[in-house]
C-alpha positions, -999 to 999 in steps of 0.1 A, spaced: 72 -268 431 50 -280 402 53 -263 366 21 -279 344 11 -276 311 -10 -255 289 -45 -250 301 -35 -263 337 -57 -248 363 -28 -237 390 5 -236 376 27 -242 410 22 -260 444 38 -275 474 47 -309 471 49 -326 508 62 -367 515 63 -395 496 27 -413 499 27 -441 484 56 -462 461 50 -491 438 86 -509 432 86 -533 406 49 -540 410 35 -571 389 -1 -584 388 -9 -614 368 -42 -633 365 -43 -668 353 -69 -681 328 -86 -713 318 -73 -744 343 -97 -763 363 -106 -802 358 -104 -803 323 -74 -784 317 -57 -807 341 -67 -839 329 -56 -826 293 -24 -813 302 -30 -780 291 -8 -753 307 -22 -725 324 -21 -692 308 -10 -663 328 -19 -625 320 3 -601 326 -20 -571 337 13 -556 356 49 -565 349 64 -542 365 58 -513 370 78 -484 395 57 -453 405 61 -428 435 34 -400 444 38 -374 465 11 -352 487 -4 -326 475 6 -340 438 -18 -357 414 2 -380 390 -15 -388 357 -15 -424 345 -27 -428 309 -27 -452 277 -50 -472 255 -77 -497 271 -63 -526 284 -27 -512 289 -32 -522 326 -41 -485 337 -71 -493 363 -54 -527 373 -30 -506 386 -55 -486 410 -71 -513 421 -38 -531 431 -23 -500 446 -57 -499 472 -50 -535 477 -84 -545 459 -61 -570 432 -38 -589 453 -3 -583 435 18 -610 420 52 -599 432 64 -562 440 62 -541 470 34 -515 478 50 -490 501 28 -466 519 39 -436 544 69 -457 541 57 -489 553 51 -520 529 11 -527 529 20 -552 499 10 -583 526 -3 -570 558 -41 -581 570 -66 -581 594 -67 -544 612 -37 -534 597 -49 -539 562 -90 -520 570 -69 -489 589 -46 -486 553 -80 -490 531 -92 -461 555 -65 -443 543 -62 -452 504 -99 -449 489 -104 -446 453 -136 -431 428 -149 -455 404 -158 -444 365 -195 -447 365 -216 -422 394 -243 -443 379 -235 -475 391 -214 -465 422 -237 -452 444 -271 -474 463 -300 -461 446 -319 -469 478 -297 -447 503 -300 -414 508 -272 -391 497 -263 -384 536 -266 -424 542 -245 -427 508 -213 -408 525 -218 -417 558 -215 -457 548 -172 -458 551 -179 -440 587 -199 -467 601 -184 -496 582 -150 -484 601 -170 -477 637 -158 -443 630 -177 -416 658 -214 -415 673 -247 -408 652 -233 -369 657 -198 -370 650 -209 -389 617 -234 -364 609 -207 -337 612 -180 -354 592 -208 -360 560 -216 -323 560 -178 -315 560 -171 -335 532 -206 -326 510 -189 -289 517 -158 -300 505 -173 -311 470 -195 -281 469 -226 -296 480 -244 -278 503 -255 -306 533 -292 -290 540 -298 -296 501 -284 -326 493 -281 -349 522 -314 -360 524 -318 -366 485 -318 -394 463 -289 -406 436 -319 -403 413 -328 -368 421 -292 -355 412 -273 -348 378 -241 -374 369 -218 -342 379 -236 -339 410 -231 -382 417 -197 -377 412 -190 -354 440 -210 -375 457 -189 -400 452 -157 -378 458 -174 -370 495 -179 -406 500 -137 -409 495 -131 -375 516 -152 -384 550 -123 -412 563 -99 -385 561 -76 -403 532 -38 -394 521 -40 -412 490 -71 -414 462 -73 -434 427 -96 -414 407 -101 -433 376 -114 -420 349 -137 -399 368 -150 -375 342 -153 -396 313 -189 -404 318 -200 -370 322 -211 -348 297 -180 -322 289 -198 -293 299 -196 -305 340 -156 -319 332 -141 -288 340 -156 -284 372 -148 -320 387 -117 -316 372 -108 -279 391 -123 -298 422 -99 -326 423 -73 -300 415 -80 -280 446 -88 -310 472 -55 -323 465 -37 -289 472 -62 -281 503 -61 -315 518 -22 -325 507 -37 -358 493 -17 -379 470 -39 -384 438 -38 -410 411 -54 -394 380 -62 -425 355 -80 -414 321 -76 -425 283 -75 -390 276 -37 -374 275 -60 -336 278 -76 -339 306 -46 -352 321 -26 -321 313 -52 -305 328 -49 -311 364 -19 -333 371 19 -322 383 35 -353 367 24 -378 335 30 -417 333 20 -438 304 16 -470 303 16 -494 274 5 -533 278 13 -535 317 49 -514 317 52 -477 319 66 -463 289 76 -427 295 73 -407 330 79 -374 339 72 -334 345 34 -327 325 47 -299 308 75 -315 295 60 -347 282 28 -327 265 52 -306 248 80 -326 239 70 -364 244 98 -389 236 86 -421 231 70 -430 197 38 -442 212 36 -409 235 36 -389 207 11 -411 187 -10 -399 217 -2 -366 215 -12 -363 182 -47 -381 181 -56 -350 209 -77 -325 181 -56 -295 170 -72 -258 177 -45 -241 158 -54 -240 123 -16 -225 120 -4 -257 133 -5 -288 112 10 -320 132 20 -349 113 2 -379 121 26 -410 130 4 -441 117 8 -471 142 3 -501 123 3 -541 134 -18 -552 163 -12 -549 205 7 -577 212 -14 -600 241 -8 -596 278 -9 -634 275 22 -641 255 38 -606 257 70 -606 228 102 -603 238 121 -568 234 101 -542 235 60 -545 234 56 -514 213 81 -531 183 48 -546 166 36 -510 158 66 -488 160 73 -472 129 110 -468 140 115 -504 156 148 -519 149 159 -556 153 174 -547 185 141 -538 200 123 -572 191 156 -591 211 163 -566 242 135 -549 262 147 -515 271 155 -504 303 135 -464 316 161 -446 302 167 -405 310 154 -391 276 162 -353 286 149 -329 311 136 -352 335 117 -375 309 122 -413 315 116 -434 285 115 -469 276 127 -469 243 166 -473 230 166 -443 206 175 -429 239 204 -457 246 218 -481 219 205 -464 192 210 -431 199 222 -414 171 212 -430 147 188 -417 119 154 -428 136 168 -414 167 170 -378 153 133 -383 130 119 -394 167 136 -357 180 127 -338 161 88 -348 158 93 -344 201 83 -311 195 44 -313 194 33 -276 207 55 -258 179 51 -275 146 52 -254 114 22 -251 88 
């Protein structure tokens, strides 16, 4: 069972198999080459979008993966549906690798694994109806007759609270971005899926239709047992919905575990940097502000050590030499940082504990 955070929308559920795994997962792009690189001898640059990166999700669970832009967060969906082809790493879904498998193999566990894109806007064909619109994966899978088809787009316009005799013969135009974006939901329902990426979902809609995608996502995944990967910038909205909280910093997860936990007492210095940028509503609460300063290191020449050393305000000279290991920070929290190993008990260690405590901090 699943304990979330403040301002969740269901406290517990029912958590079934594992869905899908990611074990040691890297995805790099190269950059530049061609002719002219060749001819000059210039080496080709290599980004390291991914370097790995271990995740597991459940069904019936929704996993949050946050952190700032270009941490790697929606390189991570993709690659998990198989639309980035990974570097190295294994892709296990329903306990099979997918990591290499084509042809029929590879459309049936697309079928399986959809994902919702950021902008309703842009996602769905203005030209298409809104029946036409959901009813696209059905018949580019030769899925059912003109009726079965028919059937399976008004279940999944119910499941997204969109009545089929209204909306099916509309237009993108005609309907509001909330509105799209169940569209766009339905669209990922009507193969039947186990797993979804849903990034950023909501952060192109006005915050008075949030909520409502949000609680919808929420309940899908408890009604349908789906696996859901939750990707947003925004740590609140995260503790909103999901079960369990990653965050990533430049293509490595940082700190993993239980939502409640990790929006309450985060342990690693650039979690609770996060925590702290969310706006405070407690006037009797004052949280100290933890200034990051120094740039984000390049995916292109990542440092050695650790990649948050350039901004952490408790770095040591043993985190620009040694990249830590996901290290059990307390009460199921994983963190990448050695104020939970090597330095453990030493002064920063106890500033970093005691500033853990986010939810409770005195005026």
């Amino acid at each position: 069972m699943g304990d979330r955070g403040e301002g969740h929308i269901m406290t517990q559920r029912s958590y079934g198999d594992t869905v899908l795994e990611a074990r040691q997962l890297k995805t790099h792009f190269k950059l530049g080459g061609g002719i002219i690189a060749a001819l000059t001898g210039q080496p080709a640059r290599v980004a390291k979008a991914l370097d790995g990166i271990d995740l597991t999700i459940r069904a019936g669970e929704v996993l949050g993966l946050v952190g700032e832009s270009g941490c790697g967060k929606s390189t991570l969906g993709m690659t998990l549906v198989r639309m980035h082809e990974p570097t190295s790493g294994d892709i296990v879904f329903q306990g099979q690798s997918v990591t290499e498998i084509t042809g029929p193999d590879l459309k049936d566990f697309r079928a399986k694994s959809q994902i919702i894109f950021q902008d309703p806007y842009s996602s769905l064909n203005p030209r298409l109806t809104i029946g036409e619109i959901v009813a696209e994966p059905l018949r580019i899978h030769r899925r059912g007759d003109e009726a079965t088809r028919r059937a399976k787009v008004h279940q999944a316009l119910g499941h997204v609270r969109l009545p089929p005799e209204e909306f099916a013969h509309r237009y993108p135009a005609d309907l509001s971005g909330g509105q799209r974006q169940r569209v766009a939901i339905a669209r990922a329902l009507v193969l039947d899926p186990v797993f979804i990426v849903a990034d950023e979902p909501v952060s192109m809609l006005d915050v008075s239709v949030q909520a409502g995608v949000l609680q919808l996502l929420d309940e899908l995944s408890r009604e349908l047992g789906l696996g859901v990967l939750y990707i947003s910038h925004d740590i609140a909205t995260v503790g909103y919905i999901c079960d369990r909280i990653a965050v990533m910093y430049l293509g490595r997860v940082v700190e993993q575990g239980p939502v409640h936990e990790i929006l309450r007492r985060p342990k690693h210095p650039y979690t609770q940097h996060l925590m702290r940028a969310i706006p405070n509503t407690n006037p009797l609460v004052r949280r100290e502000r933890v200034v990051l300063e120094g740039d984000v290191p390049s995916p292109i020449n990542a440092p050695p050590g650790c990649r948050f050393a350039s901004r952490c305000p408790y770095v040591a000279d043993t985190c620009r030499k040694t990249e830590p290991e996901l290290l059990d920070a307390a009460a199921g929290v994983l963190s990448r940082c050695h104020l939970y190993g090597v330095l453990a008990g030493t002064e920063s260690a106890a500033v970093v504990a005691a500033r853990s405590n986010v939810s409770a901090e005195a005026p």
